[in-house]
C-alpha angles and dihedrals in degrees: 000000000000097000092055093250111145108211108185118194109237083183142113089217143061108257116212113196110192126190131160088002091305129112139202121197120203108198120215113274091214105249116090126205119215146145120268105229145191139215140203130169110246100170140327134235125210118235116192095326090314114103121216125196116246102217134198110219123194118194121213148176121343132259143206093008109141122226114274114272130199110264085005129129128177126206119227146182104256085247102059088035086051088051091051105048091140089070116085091191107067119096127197119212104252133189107030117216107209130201120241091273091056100256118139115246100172151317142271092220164334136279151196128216116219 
């Protein structure tokens, strides 16, 4: 980046950041945060004669998250960056641009949870 900011893709997913008709594209880095979780069944609903489980799911510590680096951020899912507060270096993709059919195709910026 020209302002010597490293920003590392902890996705599974290409990000594509668009802004005055450009767009920048960080590809994913190839580790991937995320939380570890649990489930359990806590009840179950019938659908048209098909029954689904109802599950509680109870997110914990976070995985595959490197150690903070100088000039270095690193973007996350909102749930890894939510159970992380305390690092000021995780970025969450903000402002999706959607495609005509409503899909989302980027995003106009970046953004911190506090």
């Amino acid at each position: 980046m020209s302002l010597g900011i490293n920003l590392i893709n902890l996705t599974p997913h290409a990000i594509n950041l668009m802004a005055d008709g450009e767009a920048i594209t960080i590809k994913p880095s190839g580790i991937i945060a995320r939380c570890t979780t649990a489930r359990e069944q806590v009840d179950s609903v019938e659908i048209d004669g098909v029954v689904f489980p109802v599950n509680e799911i109870k997110f914990g510590e976070v995985q595959g998250l490197p150690a903070p680096k100088p000039d270095t951020f690193y973007v996350v899912s909102s749930l890894v960056a939510n159970a992380a507060k305390y690092r000021k270096d995780l970025l969450t993709v903000d402002e999706a641009v959607r495609d005509g059919n409503g899909n989302i195709i980027g995003a106009r910026a970046l953004a911190r949870t506090n």
